[in-house]
C-alpha positions as a LaTeX table, in Angstrom:
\begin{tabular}{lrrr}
\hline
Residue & $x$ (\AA) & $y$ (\AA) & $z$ (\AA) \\
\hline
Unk1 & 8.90 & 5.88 & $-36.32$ \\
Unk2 & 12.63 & 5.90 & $-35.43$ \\
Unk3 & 11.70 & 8.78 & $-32.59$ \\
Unk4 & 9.52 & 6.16 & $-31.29$ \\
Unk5 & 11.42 & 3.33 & $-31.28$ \\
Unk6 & 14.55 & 5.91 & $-29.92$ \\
Unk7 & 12.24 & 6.84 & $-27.46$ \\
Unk8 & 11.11 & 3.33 & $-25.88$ \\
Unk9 & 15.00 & 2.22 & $-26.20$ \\
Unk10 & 15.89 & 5.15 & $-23.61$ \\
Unk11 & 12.50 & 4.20 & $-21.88$ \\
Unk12 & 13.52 & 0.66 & $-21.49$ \\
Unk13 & 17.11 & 1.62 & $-20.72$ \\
Unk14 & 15.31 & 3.68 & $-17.37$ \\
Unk15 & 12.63 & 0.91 & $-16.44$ \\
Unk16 & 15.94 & $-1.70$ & $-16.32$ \\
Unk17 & 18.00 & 0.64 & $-14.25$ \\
Unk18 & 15.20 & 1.26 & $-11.59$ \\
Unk19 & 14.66 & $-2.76$ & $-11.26$ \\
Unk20 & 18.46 & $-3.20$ & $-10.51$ \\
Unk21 & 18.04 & $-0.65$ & $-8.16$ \\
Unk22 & 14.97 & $-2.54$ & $-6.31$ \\
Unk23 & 16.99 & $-5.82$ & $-6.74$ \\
Unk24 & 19.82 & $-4.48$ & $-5.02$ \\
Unk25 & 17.89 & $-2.92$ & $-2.33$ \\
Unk26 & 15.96 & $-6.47$ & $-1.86$ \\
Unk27 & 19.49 & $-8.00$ & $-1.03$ \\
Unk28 & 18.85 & $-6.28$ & 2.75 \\
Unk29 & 16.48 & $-7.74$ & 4.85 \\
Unk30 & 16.59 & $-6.13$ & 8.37 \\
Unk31 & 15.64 & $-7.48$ & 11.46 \\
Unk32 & 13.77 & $-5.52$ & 14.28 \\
Unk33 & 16.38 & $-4.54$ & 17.27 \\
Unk34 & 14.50 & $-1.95$ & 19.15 \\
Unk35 & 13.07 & $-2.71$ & 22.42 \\
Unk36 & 9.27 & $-3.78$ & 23.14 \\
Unk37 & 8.14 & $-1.68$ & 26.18 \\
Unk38 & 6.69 & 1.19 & 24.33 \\
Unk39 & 2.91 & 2.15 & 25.17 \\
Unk40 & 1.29 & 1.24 & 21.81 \\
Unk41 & $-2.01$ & 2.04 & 19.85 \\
Unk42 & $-3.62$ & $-0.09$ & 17.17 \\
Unk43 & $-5.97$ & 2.60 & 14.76 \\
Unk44 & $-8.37$ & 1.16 & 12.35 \\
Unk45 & $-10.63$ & 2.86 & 10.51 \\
Unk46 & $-14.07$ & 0.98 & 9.85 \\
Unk47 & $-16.96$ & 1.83 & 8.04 \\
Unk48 & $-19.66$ & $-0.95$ & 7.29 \\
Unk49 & $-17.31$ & $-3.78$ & 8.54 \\
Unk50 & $-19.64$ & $-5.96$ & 10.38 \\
Unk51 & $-19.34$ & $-9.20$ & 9.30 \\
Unk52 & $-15.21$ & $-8.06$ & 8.63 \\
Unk53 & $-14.20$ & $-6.87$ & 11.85 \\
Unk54 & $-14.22$ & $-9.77$ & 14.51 \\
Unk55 & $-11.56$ & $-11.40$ & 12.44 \\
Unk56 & $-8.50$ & $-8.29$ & 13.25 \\
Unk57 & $-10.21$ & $-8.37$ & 16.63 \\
Unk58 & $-10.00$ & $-11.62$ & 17.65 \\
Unk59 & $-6.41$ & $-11.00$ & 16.74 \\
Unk60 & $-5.11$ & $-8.63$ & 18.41 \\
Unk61 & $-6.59$ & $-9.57$ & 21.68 \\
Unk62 & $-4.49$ & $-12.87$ & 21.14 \\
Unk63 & $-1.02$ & $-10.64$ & 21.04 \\
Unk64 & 2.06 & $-11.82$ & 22.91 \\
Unk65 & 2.59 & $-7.80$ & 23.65 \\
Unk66 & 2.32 & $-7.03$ & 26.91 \\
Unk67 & $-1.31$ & $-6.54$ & 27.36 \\
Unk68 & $-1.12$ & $-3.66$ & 29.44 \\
Unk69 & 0.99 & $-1.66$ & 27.14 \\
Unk70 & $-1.68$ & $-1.36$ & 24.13 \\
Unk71 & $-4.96$ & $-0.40$ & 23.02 \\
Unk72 & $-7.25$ & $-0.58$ & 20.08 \\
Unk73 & $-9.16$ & 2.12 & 18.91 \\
Unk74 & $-11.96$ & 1.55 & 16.33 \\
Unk75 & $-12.61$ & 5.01 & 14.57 \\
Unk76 & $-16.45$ & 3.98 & 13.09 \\
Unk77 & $-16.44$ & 6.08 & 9.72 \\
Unk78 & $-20.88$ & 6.82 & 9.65 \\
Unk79 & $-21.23$ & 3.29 & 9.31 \\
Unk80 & $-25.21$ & 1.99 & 8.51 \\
Unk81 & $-24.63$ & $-1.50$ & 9.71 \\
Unk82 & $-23.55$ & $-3.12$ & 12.79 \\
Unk83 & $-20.49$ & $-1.98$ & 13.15 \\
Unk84 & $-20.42$ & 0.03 & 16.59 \\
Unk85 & $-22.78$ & $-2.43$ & 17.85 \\
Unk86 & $-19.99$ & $-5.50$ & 17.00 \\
Unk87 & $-16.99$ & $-3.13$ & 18.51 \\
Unk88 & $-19.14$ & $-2.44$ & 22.17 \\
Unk89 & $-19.59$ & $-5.85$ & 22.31 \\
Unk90 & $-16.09$ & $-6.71$ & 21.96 \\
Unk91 & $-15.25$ & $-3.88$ & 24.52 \\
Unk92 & $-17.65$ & $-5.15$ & 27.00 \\
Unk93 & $-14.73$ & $-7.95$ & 27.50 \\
Unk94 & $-11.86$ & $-6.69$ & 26.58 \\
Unk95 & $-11.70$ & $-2.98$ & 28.04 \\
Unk96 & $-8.48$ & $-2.07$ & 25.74 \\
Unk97 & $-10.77$ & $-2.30$ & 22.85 \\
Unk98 & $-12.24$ & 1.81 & 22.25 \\
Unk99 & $-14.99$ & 2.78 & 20.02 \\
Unk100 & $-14.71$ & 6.39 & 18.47 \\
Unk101 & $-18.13$ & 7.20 & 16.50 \\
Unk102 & $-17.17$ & 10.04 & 14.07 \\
Unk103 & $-20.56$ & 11.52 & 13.73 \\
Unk104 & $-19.24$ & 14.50 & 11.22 \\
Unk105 & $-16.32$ & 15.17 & 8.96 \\
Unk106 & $-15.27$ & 18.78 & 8.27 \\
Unk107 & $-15.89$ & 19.85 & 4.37 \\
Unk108 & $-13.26$ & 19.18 & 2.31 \\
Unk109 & $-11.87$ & 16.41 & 4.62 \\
Unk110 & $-11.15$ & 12.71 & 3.33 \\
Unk111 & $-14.14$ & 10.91 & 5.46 \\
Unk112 & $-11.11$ & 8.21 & 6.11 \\
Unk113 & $-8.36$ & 10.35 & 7.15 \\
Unk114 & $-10.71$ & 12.43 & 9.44 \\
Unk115 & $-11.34$ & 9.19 & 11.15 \\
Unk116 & $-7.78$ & 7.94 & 11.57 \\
Unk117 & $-6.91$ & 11.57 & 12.64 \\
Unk118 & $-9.29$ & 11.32 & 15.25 \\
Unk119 & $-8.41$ & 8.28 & 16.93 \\
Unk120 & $-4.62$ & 9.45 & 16.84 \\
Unk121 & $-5.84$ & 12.48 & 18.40 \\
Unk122 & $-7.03$ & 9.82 & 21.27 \\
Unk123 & $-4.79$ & 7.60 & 21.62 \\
Unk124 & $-2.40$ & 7.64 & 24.50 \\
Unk125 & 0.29 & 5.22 & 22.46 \\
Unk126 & 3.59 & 6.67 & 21.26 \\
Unk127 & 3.65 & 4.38 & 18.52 \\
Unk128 & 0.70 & 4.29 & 16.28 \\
Unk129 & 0.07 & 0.95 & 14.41 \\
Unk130 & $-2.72$ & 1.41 & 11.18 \\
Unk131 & $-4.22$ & $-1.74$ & 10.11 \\
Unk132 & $-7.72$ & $-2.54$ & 8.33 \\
Unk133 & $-10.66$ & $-3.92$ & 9.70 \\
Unk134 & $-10.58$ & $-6.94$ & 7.19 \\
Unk135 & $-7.04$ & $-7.33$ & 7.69 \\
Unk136 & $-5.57$ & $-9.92$ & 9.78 \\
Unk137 & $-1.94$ & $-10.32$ & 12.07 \\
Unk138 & $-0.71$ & $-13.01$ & 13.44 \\
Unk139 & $-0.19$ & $-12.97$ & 17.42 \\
Unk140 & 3.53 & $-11.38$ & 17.38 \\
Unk141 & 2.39 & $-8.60$ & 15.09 \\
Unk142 & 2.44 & $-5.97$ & 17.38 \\
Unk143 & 5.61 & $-6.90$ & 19.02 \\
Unk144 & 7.61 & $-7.29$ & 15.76 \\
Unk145 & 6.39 & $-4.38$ & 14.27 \\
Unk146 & 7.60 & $-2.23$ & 17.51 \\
Unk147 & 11.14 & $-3.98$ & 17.54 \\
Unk148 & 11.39 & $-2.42$ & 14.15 \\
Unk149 & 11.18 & 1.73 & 15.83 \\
Unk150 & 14.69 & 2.04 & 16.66 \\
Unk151 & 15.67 & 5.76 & 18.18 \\
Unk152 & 16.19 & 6.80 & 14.95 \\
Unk153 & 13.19 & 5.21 & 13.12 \\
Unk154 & 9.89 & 7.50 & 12.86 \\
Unk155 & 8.20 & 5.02 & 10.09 \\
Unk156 & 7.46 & 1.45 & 9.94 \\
Unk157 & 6.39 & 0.07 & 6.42 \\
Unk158 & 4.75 & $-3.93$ & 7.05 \\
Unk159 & 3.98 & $-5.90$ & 3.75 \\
Unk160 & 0.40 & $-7.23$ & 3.54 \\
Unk161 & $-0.95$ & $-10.02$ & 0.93 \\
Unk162 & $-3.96$ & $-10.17$ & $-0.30$ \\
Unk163 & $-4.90$ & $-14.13$ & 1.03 \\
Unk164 & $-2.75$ & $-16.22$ & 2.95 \\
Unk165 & $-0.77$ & $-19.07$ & 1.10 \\
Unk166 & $-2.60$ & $-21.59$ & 0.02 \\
Unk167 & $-6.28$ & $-19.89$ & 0.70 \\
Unk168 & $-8.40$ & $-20.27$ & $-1.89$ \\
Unk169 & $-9.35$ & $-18.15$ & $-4.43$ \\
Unk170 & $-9.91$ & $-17.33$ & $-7.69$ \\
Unk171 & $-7.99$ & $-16.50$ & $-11.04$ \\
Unk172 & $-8.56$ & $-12.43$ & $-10.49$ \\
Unk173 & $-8.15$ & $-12.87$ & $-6.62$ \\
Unk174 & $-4.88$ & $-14.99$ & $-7.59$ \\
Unk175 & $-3.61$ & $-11.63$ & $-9.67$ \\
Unk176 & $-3.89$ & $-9.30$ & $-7.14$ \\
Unk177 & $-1.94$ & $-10.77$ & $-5.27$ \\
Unk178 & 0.96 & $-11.70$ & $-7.36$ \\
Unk179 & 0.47 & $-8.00$ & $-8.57$ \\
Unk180 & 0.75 & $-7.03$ & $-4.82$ \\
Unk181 & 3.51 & $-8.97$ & $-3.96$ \\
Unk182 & 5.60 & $-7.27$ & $-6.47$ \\
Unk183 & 4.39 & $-4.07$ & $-5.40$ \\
Unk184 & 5.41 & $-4.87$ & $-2.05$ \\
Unk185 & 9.00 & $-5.82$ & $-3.37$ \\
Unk186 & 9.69 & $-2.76$ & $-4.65$ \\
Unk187 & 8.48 & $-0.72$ & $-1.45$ \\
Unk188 & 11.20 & $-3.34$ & 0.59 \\
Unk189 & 13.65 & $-2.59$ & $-2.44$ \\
Unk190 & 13.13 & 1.58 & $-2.63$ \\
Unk191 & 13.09 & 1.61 & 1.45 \\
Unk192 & 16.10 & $-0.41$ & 2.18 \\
Unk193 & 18.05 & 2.09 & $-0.18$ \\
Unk194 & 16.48 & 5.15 & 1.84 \\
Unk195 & 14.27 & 6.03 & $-0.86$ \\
Unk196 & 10.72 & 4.61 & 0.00 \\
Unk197 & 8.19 & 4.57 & $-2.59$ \\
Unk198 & 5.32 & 2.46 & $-1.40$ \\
Unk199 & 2.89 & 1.59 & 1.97 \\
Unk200 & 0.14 & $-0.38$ & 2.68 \\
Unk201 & $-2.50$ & 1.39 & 5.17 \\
Unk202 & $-3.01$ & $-2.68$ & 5.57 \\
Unk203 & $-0.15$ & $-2.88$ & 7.80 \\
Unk204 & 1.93 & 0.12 & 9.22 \\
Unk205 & 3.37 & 2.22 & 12.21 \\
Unk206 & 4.68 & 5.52 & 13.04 \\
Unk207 & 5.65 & 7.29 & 16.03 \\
Unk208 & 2.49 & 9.49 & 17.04 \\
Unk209 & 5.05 & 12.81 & 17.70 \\
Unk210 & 6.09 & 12.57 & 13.96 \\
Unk211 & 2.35 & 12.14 & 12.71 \\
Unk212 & 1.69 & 15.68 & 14.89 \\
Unk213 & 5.25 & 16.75 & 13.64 \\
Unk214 & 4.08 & 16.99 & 10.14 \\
Unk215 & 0.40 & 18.17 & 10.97 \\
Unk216 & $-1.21$ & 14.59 & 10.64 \\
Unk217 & $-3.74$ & 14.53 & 7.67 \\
Unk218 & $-4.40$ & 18.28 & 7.68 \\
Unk219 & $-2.08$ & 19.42 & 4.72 \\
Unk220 & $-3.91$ & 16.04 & 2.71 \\
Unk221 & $-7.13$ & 16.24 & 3.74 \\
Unk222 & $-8.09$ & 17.06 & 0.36 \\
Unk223 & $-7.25$ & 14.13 & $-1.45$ \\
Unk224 & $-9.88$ & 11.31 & $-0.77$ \\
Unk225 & $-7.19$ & 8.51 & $-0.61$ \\
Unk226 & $-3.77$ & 8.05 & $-0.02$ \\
Unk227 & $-3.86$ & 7.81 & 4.53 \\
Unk228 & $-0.57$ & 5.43 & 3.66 \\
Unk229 & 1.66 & 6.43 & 1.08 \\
Unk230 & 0.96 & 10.22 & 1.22 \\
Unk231 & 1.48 & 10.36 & 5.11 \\
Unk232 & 4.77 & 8.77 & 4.70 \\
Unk233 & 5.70 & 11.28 & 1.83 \\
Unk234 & 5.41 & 13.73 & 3.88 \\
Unk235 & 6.81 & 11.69 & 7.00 \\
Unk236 & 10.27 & 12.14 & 4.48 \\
Unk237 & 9.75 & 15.13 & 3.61 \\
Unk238 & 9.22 & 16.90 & 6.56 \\
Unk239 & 11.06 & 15.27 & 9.10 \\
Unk240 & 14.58 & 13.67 & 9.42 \\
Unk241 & 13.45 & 10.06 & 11.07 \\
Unk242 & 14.50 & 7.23 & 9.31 \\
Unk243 & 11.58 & 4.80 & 7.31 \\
Unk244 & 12.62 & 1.16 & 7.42 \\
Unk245 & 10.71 & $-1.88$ & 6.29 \\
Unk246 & 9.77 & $-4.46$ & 8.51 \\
Unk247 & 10.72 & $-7.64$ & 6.74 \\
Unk248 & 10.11 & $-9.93$ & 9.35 \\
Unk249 & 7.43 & $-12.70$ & 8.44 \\
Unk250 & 5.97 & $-12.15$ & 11.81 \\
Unk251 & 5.38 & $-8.83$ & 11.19 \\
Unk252 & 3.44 & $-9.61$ & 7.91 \\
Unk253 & $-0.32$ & $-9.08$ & 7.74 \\
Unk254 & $-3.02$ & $-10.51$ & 5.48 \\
Unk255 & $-6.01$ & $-8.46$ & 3.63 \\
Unk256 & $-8.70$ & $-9.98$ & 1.50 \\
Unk257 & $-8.48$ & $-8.85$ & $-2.29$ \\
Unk258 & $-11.42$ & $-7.65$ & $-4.40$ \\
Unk259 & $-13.97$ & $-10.48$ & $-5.85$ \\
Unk260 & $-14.56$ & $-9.09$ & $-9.00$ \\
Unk261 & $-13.39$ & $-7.16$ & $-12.15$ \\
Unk262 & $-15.06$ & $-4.30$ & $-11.52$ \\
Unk263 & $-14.86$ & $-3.79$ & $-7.56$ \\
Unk264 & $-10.42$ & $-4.46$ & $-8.56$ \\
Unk265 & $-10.68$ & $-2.02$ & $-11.42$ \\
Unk266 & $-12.38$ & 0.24 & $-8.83$ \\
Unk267 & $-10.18$ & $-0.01$ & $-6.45$ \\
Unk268 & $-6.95$ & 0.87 & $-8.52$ \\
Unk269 & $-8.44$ & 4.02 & $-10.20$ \\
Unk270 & $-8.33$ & 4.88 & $-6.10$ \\
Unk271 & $-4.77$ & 4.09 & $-5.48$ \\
Unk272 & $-3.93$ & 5.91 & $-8.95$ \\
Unk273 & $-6.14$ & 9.24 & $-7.87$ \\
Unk274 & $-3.04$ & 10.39 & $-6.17$ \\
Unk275 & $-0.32$ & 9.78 & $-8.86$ \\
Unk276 & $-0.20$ & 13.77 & $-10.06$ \\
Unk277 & $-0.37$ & 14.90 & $-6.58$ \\
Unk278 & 2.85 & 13.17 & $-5.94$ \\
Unk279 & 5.01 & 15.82 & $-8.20$ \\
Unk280 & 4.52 & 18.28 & $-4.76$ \\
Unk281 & 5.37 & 15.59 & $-2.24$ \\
Unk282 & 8.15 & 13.78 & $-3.86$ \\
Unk283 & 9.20 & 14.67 & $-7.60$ \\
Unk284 & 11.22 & 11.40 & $-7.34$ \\
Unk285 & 8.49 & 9.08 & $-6.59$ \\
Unk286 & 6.00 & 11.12 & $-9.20$ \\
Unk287 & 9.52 & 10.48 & $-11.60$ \\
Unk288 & 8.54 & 6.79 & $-11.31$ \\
Unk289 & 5.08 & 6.71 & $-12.09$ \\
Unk290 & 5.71 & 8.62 & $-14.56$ \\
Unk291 & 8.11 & 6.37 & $-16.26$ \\
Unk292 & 6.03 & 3.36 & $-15.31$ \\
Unk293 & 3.38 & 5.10 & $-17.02$ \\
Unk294 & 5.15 & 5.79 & $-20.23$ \\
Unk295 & 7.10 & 3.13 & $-20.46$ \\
Unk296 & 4.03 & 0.54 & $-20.80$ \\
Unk297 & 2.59 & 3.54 & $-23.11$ \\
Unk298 & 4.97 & 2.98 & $-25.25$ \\
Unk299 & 5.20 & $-1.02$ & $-25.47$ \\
Unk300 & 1.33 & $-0.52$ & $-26.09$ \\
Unk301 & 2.18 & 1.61 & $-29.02$ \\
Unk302 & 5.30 & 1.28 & $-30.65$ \\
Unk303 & 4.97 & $-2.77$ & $-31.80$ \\
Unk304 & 1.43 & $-1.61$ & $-32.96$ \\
Unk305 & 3.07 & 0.88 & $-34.52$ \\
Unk306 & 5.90 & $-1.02$ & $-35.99$ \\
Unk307 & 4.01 & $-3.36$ & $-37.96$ \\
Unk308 & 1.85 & $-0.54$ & $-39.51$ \\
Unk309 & 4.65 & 1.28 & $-41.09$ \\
Unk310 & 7.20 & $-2.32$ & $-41.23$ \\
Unk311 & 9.65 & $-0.24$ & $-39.62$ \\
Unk312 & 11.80 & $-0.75$ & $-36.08$ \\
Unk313 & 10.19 & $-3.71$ & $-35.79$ \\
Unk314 & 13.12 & $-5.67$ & $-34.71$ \\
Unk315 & 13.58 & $-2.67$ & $-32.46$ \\
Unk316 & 10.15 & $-2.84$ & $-30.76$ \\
Unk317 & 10.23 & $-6.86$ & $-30.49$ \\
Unk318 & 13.63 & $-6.04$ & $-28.43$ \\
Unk319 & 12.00 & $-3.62$ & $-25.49$ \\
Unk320 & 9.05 & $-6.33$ & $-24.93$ \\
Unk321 & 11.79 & $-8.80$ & $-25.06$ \\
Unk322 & 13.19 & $-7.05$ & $-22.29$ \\
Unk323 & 10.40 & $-5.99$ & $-20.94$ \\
Unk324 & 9.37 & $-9.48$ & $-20.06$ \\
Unk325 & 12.42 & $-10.31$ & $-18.48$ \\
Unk326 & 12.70 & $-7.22$ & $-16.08$ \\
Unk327 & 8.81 & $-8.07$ & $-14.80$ \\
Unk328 & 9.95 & $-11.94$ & $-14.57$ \\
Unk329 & 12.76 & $-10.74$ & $-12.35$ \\
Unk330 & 11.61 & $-8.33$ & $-10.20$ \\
Unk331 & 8.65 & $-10.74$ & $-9.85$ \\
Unk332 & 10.45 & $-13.76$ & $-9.13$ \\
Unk333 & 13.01 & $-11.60$ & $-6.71$ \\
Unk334 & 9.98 & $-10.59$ & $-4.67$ \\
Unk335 & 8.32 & $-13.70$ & $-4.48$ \\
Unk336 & 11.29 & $-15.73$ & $-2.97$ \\
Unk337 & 11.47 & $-12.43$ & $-0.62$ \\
Unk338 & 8.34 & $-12.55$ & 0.53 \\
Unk339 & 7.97 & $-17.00$ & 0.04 \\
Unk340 & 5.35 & $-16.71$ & $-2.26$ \\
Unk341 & 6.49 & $-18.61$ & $-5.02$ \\
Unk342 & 3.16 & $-20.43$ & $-5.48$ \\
Unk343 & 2.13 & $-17.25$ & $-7.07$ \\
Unk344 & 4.87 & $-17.49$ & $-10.03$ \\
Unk345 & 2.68 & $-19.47$ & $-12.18$ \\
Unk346 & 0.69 & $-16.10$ & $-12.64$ \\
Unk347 & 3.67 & $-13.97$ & $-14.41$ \\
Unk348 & 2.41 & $-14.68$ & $-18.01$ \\
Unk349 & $-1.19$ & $-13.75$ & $-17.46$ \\
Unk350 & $-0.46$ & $-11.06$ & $-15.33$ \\
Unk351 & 2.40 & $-9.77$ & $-17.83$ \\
Unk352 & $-0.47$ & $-9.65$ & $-20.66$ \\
Unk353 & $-2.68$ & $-7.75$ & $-18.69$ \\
Unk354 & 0.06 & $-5.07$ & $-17.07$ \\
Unk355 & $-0.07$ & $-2.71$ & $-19.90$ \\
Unk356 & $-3.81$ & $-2.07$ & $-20.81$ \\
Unk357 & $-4.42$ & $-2.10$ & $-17.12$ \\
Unk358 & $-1.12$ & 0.51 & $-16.02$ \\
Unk359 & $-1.96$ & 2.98 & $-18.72$ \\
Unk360 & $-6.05$ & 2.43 & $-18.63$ \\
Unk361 & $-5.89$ & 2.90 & $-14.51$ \\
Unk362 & $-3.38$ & 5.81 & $-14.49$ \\
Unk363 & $-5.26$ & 7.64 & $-16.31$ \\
Unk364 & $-8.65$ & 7.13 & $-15.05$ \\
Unk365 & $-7.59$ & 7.09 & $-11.70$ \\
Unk366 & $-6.30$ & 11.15 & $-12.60$ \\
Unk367 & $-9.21$ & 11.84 & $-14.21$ \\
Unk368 & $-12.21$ & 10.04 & $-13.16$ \\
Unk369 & $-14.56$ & 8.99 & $-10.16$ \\
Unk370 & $-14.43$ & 5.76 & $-7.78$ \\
Unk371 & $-16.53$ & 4.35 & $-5.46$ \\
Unk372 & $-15.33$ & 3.88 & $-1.92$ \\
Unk373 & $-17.50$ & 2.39 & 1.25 \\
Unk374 & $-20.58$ & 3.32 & $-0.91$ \\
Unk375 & $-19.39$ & 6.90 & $-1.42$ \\
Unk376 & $-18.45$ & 8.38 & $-5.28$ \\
Unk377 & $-15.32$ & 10.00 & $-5.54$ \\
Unk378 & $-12.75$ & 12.00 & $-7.59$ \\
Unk379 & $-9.47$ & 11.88 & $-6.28$ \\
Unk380 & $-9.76$ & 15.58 & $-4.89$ \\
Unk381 & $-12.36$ & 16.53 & $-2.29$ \\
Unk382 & $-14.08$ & 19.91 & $-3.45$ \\
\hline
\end{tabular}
């Protein structure tokens, strides 16, 4: 029991140092200073997003961008509704609006990264801009989001929230994005310290020379998920452009989160399936998950533990003691960071729910299938 308890100390003494380290990077909030005549390609990826896809449309036809300096491409993933038919009929009016059908994906290539790849492949923009067909931007999207590619700048990380503030929804819709928010923080934290840890294929850029630069999605086209934060692992590992946050509200975008239990629980096991894989891309960012992983491990354990043998107790009471107060201030860092305080009054049911759900999800997303667009998945395509 004392190797436990010894254990979660030094685990605790970790998890606190990497909050300070996203606290201090959340002191910098840069502002877009790059100029805003660059050619410039929207990319979404759709499949069955019919009654979705007006919304981002309707949009980004409304963008104070110079009109004749972008284009959005629609990459239709095999879709069995309406889809194309909703895209033409857009393009019938607004001729910068493209439909690419992908009528067949290569074996062993992620159905959604094939599809992005594709319409990168097209697209005559030097700076590609990835959203999600039930995202949606507000009208300076594009030109904030392009102030932020400096010379120097090859990546462009947006945050995204699942539901606007004050939208209604309910208590599991409410946790997402509280639990997103946070998430969010720490990619603004880890980037702003040139370490970046986290994306959102919800809302981000790149220049289209660095996506052929390190061979698009070829060298991931394995892994099912992952078109956001693997592509920018290997944006830093391969090249030496700089990845900046764009923490201009302006610049912000908006996704819907999951209705249900199940459809949220089936959605993180997909964002976990690429955890392990990270140890080749970045050891550092696999370090994290790993200690995120273990760390809530161990508060599962060790008071659970402690009262079974009446030992360390006072120890283990100690690391959730401080446990609870490095979540409540990362939270509460991000929130004010992002103005989403409203979402606050979520921390203590969200806090009682982080450590079943980080260890259950890591580990099923490693190990076990998903659903995605009505496909079943493991994280690795064989």
């Amino acid at each position: 029991m004392r190797i436990l308890a010894d254990i979660t100390v030094g685990l605790t003494t970790l998890y606190g140092l990497m909050v300070l380290f996203f606290l201090i990077g959340m002191l910098i909030r840069r502002k877009g200073t790059g100029t805003a005549n660059i050619r410039v390609s929207v990319v979404i990826a759709a499949r069955n997003e019919a009654q979705n896809i007006s919304t981002i449309l309707n949009d980004l036809i409304h963008q104070s961008y110079d009109p004749t300096l972008y284009e959005v491409i629609v990459a239709d993933d095999h879709s069995t509704d309406a889809t194309a038919a909703v895209v033409e009929a857009w393009a019938m009016s607004h001729p910068f609006i493209k439909l690419l059908k992908i009528t067949d994906t290569p074996p062993r290539f992620s159905p959604k990264k094939y599809a992005i790849q594709q319409a990168v492949e097209l697209a005559s923009g030097d700076i590609i801009l990835a959203t999600d067909a039930d995202c949606n931007v507000g009208s300076d999207w594009i030109k904030t989001m392009v102030s932020y590619f400096e010379e120097s700048v090859g990546f462009v990380i947006g945050f995204s929230q699942f539901g606007a503030r004050g939208q209604q929804q309910n208590c599991i819709e409410r946790l997402q994005a509280f639990d997103f928010v946070t998430l969010m923080g720490v990619a603004a934290g880890s980037t702003n310290l040139s370490l970046p840890l986290a994306a959102s294929g919800q809302n981000m850029g790149y220049r289209k020379s660095v996506f052929e630069q390190v061979g698009g999605y070829r060298r991931l086209a394995h892994r099912v998920s992952g078109d956001d934060v693997l592509l920018m692992q290997l944006v830093k590992g391969m090249t030496h452009c700089r990845i900046v946050f764009a923490a201009d509200p302006r610049a912000y975008a908006v996704s819907q989160p999951q209705p249900t239990l199940r459809s949220l629980i089936n959605q993180r096991k997909r964002w976990a399936s690429n955890g392990a894989y990270q140890l080749f891309l970045n050891p550092i960012f696999f370090g994290y998950l790993l200690l995120v992983l273990l760390f809530n491990a161990a508060c599962a354990v060790g008071p659970v533990a402690a009262l079974i043998t009446r030992e360390q107790f006072t120890t283990m009471l100690g690391c959730i003691a401080a446990r609870v107060l490095l979540e409540a201030v990362i939270s509460y860092r991000s929130a004010i960071y992002f103005n989403r305080m409203d979402l606050m009054k979520y921390f203590p049911l969200w806090f009682l729910v982080q450590i079943p759900y980080i260890v259950g999800v890591g580990i099923a997303g490693t190990f076990g299938r998903f659903s995605w667009k009505e496909r079943q998945h493991s994280a690795q395509i064989k």
